[in-house]
PDB file as gemmi writes it, atoms N, CA and C in Angstrom:
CRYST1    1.000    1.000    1.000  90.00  90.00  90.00 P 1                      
ATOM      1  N   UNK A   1      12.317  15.692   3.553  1.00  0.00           N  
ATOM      2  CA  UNK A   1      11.785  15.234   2.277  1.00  0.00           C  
ATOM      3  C   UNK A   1      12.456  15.975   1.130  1.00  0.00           C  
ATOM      4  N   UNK A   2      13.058  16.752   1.398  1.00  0.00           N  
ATOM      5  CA  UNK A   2      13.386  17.518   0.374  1.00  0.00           C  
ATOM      6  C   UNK A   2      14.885  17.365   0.243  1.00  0.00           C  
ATOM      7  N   UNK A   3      15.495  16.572   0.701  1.00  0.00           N  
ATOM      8  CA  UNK A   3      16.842  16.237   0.885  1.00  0.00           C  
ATOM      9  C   UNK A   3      17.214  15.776  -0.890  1.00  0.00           C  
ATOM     10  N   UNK A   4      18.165  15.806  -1.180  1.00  0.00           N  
ATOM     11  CA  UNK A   4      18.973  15.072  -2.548  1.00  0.00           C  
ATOM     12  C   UNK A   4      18.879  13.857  -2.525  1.00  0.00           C  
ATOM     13  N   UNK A   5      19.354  12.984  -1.812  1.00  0.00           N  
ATOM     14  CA  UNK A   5      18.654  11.302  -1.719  1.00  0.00           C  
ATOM     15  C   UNK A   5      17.465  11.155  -2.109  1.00  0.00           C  
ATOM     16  N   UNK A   6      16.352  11.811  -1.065  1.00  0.00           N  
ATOM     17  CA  UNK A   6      14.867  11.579  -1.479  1.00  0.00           C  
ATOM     18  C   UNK A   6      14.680  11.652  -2.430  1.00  0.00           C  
ATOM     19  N   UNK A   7      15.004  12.942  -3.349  1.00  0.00           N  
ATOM     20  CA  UNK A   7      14.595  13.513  -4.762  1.00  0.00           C  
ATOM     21  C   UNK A   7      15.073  12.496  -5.588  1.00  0.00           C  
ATOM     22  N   UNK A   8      16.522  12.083  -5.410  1.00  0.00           N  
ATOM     23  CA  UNK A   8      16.858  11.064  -6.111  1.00  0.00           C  
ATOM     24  C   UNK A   8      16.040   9.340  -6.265  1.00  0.00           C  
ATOM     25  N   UNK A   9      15.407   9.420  -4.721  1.00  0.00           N  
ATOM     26  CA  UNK A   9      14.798   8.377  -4.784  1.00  0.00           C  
ATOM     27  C   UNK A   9      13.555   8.155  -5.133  1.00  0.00           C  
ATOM     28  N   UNK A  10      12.840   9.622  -5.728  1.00  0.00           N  
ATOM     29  CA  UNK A  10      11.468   9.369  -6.094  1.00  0.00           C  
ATOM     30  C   UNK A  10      11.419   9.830  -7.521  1.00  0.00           C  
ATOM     31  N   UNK A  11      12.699  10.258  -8.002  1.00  0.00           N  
ATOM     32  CA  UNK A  11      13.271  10.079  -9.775  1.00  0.00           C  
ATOM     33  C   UNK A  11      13.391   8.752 -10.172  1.00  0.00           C  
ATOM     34  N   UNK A  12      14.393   8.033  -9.213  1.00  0.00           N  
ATOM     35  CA  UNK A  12      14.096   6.514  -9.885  1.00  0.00           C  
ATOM     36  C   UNK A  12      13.042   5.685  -9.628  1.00  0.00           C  
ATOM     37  N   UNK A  13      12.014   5.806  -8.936  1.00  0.00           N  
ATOM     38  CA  UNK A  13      10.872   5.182  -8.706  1.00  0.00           C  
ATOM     39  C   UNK A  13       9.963   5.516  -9.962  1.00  0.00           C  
ATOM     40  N   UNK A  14       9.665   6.927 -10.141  1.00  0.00           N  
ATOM     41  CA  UNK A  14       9.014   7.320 -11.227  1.00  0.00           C  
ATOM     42  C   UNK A  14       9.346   6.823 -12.269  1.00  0.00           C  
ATOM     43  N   UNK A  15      10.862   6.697 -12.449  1.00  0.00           N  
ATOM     44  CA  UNK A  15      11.676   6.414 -13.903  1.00  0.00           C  
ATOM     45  C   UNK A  15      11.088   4.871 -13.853  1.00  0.00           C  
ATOM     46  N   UNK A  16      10.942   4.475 -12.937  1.00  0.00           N  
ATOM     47  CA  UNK A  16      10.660   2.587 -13.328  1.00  0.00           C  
ATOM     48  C   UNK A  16       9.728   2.567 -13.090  1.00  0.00           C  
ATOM     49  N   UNK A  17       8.706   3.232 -12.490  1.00  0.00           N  
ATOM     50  CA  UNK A  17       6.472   3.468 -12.766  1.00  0.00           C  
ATOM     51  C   UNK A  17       6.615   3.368 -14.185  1.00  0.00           C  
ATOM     52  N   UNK A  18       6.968   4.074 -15.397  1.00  0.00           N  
ATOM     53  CA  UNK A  18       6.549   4.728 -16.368  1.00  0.00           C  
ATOM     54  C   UNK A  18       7.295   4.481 -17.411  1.00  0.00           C  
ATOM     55  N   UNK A  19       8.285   3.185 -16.846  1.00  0.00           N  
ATOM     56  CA  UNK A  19       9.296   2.639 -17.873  1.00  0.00           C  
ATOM     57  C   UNK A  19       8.703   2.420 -19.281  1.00  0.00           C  
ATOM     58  N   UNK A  20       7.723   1.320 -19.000  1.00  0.00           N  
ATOM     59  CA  UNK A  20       6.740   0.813 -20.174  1.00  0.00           C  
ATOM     60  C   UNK A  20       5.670   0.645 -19.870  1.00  0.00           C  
ATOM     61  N   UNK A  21       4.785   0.415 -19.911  1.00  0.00           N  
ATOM     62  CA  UNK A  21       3.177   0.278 -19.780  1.00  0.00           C  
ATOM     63  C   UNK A  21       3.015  -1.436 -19.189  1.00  0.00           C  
ATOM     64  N   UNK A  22       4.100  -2.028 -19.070  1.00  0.00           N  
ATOM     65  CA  UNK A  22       3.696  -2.959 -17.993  1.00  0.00           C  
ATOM     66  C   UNK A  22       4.266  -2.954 -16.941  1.00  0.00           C  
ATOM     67  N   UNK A  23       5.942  -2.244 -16.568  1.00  0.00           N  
ATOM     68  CA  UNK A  23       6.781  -1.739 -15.726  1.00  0.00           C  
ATOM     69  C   UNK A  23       5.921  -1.417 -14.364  1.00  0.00           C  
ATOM     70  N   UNK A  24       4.462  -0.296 -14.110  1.00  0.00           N  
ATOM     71  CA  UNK A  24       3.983  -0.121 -12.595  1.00  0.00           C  
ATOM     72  C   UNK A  24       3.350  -1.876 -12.501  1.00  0.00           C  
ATOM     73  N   UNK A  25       2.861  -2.518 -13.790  1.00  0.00           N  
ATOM     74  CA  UNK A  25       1.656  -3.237 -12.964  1.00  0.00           C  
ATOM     75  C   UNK A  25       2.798  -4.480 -12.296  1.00  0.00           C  
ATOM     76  N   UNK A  26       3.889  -4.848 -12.607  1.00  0.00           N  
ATOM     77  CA  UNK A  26       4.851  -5.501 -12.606  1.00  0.00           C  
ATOM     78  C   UNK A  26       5.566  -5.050 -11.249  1.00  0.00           C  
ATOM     79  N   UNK A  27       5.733  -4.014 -11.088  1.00  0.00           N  
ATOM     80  CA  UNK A  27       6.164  -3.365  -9.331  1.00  0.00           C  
ATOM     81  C   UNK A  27       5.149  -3.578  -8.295  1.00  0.00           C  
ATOM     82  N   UNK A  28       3.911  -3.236  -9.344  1.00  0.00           N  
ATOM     83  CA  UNK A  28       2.610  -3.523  -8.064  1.00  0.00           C  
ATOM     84  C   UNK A  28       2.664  -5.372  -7.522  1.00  0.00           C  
ATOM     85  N   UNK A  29       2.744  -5.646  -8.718  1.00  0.00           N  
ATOM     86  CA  UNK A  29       2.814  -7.295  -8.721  1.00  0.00           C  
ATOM     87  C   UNK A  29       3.828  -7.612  -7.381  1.00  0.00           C  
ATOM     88  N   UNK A  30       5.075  -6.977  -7.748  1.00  0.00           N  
ATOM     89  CA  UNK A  30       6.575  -7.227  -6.496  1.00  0.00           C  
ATOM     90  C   UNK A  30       6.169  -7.417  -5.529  1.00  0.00           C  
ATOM     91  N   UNK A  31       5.557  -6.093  -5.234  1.00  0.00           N  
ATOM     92  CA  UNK A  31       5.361  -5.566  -3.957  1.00  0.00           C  
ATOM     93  C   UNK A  31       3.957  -6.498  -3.206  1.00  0.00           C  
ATOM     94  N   UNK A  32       2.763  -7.315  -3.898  1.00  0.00           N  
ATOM     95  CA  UNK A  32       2.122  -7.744  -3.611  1.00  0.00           C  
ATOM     96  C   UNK A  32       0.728  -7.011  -3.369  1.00  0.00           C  
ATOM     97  N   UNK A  33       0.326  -5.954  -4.387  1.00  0.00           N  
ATOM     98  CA  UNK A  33      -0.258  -4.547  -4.042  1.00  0.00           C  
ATOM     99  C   UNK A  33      -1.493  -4.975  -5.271  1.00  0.00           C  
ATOM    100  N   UNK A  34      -2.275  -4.163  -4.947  1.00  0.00           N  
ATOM    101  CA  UNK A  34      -3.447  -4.397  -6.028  1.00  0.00           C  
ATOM    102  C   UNK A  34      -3.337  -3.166  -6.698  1.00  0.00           C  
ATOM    103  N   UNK A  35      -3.108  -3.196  -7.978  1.00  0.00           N  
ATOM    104  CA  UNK A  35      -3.357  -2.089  -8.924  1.00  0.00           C  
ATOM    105  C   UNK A  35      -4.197  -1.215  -9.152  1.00  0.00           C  
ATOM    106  N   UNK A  36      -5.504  -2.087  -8.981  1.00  0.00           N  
ATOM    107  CA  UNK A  36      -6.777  -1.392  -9.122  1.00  0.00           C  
ATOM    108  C   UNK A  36      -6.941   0.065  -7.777  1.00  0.00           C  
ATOM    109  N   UNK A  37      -6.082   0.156  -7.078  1.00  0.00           N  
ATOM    110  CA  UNK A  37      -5.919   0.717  -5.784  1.00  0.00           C  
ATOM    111  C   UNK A  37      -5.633   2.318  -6.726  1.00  0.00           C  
ATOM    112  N   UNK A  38      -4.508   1.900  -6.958  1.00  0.00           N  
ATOM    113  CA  UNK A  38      -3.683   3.356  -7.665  1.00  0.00           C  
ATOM    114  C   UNK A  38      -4.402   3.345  -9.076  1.00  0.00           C  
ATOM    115  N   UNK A  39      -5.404   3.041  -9.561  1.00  0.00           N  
ATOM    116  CA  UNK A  39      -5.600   3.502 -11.201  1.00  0.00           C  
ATOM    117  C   UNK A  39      -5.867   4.689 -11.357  1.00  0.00           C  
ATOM    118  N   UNK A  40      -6.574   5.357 -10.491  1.00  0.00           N  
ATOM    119  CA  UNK A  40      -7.091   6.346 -10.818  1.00  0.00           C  
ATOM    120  C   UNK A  40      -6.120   7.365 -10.820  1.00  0.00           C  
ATOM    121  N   UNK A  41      -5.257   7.528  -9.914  1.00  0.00           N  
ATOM    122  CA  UNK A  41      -4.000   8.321  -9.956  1.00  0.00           C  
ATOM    123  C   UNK A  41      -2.942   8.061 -11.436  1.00  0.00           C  
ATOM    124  N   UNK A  42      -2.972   6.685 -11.900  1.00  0.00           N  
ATOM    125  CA  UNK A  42      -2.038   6.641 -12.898  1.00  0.00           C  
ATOM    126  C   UNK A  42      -2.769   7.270 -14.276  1.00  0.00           C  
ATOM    127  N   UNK A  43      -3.875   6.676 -14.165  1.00  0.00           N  
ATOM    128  CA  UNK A  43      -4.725   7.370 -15.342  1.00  0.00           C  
ATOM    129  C   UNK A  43      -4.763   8.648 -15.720  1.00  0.00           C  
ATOM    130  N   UNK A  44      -4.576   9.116 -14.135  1.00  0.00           N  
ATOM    131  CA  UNK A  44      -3.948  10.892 -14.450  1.00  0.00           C  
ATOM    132  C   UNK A  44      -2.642  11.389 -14.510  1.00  0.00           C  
ATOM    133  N   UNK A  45      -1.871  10.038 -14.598  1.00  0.00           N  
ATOM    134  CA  UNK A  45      -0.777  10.678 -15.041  1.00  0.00           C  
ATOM    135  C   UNK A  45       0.183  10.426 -14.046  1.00  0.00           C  
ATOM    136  N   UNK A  46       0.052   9.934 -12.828  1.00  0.00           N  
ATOM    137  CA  UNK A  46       0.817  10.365 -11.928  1.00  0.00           C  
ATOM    138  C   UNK A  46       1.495   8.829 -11.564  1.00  0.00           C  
ATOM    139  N   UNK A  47       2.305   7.876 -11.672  1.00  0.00           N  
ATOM    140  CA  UNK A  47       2.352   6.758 -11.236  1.00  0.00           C  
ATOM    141  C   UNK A  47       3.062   6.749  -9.752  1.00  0.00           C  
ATOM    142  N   UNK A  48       3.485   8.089  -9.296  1.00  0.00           N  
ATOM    143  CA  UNK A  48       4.186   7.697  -7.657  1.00  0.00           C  
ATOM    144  C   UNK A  48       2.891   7.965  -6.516  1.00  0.00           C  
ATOM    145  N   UNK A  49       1.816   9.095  -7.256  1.00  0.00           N  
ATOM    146  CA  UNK A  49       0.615   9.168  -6.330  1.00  0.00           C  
ATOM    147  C   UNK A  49       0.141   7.696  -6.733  1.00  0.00           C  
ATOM    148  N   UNK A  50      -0.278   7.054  -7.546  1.00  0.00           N  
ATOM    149  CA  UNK A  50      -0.777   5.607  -7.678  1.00  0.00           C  
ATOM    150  C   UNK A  50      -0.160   4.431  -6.734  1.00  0.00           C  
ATOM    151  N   UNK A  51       0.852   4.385  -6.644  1.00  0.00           N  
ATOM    152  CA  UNK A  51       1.814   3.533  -6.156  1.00  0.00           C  
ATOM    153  C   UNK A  51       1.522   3.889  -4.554  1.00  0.00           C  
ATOM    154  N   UNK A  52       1.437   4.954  -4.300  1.00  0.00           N  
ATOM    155  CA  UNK A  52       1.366   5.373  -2.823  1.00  0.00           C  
ATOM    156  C   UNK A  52      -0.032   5.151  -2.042  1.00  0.00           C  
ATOM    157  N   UNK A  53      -1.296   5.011  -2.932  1.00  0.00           N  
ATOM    158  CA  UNK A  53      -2.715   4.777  -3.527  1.00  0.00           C  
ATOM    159  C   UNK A  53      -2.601   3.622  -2.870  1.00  0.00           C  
ATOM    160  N   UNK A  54      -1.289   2.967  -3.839  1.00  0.00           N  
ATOM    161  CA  UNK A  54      -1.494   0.989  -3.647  1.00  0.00           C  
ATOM    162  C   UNK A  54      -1.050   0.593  -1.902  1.00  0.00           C  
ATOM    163  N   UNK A  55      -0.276   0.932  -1.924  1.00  0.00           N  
ATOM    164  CA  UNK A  55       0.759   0.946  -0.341  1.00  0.00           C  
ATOM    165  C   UNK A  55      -0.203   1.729   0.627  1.00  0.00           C  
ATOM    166  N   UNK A  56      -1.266   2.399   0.737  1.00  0.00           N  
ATOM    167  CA  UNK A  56      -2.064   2.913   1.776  1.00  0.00           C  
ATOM    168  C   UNK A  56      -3.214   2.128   1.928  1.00  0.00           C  
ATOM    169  N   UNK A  57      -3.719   1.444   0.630  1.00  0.00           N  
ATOM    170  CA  UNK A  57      -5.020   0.776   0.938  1.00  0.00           C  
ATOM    171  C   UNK A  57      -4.877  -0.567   1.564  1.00  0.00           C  
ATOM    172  N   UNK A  58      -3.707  -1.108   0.780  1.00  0.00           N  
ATOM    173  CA  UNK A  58      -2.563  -2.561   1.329  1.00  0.00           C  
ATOM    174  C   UNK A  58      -2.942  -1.955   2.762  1.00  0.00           C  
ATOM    175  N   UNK A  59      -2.129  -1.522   3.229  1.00  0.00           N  
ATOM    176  CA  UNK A  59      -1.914  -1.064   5.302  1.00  0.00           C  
ATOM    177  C   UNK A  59      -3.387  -0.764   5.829  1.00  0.00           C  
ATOM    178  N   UNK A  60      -4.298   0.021   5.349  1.00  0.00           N  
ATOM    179  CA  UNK A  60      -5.325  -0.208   5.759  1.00  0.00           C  
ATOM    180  C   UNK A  60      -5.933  -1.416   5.506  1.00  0.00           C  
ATOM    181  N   UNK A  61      -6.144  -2.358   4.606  1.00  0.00           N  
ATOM    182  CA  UNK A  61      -7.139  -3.103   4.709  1.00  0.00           C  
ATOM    183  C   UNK A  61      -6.193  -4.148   5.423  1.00  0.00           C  
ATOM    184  N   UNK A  62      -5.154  -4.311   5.829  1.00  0.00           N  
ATOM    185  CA  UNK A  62      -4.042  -5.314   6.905  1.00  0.00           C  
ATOM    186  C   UNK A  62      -4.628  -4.725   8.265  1.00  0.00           C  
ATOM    187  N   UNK A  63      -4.549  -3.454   8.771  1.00  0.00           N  
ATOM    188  CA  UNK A  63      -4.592  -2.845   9.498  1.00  0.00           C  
ATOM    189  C   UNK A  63      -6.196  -3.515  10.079  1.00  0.00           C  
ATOM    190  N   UNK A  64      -7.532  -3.450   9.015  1.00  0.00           N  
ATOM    191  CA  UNK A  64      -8.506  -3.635   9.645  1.00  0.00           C  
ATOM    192  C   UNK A  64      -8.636  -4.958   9.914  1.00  0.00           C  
ATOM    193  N   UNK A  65      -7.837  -6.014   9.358  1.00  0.00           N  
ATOM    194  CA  UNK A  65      -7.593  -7.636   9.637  1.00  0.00           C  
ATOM    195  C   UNK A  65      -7.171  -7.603  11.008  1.00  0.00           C  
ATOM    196  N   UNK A  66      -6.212  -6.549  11.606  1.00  0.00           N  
ATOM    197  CA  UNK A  66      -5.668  -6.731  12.972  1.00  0.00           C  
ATOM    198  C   UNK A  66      -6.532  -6.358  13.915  1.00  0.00           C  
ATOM    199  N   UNK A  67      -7.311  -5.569  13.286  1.00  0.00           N  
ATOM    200  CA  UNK A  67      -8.009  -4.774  14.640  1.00  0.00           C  
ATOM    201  C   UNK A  67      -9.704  -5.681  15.017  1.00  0.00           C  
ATOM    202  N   UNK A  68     -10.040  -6.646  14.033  1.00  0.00           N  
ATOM    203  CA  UNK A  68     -11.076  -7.718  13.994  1.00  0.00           C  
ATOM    204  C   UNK A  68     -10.286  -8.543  14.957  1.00  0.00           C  
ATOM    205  N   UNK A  69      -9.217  -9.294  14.773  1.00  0.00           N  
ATOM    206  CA  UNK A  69      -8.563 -10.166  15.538  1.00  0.00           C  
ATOM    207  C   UNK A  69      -8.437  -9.489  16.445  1.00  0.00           C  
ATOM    208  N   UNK A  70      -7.967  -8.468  17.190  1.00  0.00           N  
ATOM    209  CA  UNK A  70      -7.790  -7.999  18.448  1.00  0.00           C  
ATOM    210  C   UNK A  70      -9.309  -7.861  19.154  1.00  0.00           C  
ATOM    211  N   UNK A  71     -10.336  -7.616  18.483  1.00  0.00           N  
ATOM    212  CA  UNK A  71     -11.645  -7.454  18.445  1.00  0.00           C  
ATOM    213  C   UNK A  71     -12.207  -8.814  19.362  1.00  0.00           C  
ATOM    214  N   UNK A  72     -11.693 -10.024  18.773  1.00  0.00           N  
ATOM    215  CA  UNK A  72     -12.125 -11.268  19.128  1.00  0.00           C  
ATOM    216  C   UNK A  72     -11.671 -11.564  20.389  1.00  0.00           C  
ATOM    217  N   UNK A  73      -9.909 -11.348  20.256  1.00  0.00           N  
ATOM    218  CA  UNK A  73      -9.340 -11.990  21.405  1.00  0.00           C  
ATOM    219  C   UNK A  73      -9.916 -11.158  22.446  1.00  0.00           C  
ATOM    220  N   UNK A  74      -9.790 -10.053  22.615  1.00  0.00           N  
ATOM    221  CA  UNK A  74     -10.568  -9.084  23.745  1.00  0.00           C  
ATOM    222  C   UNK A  74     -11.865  -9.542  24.088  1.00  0.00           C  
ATOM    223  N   UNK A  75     -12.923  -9.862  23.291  1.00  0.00           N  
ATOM    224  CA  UNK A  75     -14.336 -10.567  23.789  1.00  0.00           C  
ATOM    225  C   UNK A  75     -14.261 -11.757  24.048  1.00  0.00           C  
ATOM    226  N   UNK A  76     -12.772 -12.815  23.411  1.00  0.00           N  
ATOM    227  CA  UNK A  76     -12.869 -14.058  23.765  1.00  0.00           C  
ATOM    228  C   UNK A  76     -12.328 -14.357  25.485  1.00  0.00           C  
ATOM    229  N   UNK A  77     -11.423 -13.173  26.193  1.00  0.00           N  
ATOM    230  CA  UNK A  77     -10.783 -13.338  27.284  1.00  0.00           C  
ATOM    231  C   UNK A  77     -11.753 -12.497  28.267  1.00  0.00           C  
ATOM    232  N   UNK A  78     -13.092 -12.436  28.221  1.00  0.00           N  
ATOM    233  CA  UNK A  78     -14.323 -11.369  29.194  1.00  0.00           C  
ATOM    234  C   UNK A  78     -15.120 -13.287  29.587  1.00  0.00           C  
ATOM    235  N   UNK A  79     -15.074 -13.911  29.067  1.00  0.00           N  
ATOM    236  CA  UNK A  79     -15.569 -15.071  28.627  1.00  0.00           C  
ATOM    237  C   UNK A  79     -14.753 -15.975  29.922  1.00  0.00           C  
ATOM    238  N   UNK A  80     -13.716 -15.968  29.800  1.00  0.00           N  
ATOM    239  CA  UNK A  80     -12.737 -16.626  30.714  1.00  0.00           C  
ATOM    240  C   UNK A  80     -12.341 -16.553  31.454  1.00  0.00           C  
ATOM    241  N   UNK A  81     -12.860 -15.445  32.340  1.00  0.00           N  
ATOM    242  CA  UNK A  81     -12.261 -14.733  33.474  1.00  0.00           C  
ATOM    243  C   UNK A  81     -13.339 -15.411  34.687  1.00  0.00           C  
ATOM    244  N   UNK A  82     -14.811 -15.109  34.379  1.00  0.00           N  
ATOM    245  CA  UNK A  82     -15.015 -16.396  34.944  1.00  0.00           C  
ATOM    246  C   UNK A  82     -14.926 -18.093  35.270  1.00  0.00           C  
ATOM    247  N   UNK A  83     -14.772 -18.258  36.755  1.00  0.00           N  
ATOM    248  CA  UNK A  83     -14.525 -19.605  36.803  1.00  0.00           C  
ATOM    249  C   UNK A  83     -15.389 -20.147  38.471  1.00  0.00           C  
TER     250      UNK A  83                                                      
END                                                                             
């Protein structure tokens, strides 16, 4: 993490969070991320903890969509085994 690339790559991320005041909601938009996720982090200032805010709650709330569906198919195949 501490490599010259990285650093470089979380300078230009920041540099385009904080471009203008519509620049994060416009990345959040890209990316398909809900804003409201990271506000509280940007409000303090921080738009790469916000952004990271947005991208963790995204994967968790995907994450709990998969694990309902796996949920089903597993109780739907206890069902079928009898014959």
């Amino acid at each position: 993490i501490r490599s010259p690339q990285v650093a470089q790559c979380l300078q230009r991320l920041q540099s385009a969070l904080v471009d203008d005041a519509g620049s994060f909601n416009s990345i959040i938009a890209n990316f398909q991320l809900d804003a409201s996720d990271g506000a509280a982090a940007m409000a303090a200032g921080n738009p790469i903890e916000a952004f990271l805010n947005c991208l963790i709650k995204d994967v968790e709330k995907k994450g709990d969509g998969k694990k309902s569906d796996e949920e089903g198919k597993d109780a739907g195949d206890d069902g079928m085994d009898e014959s």
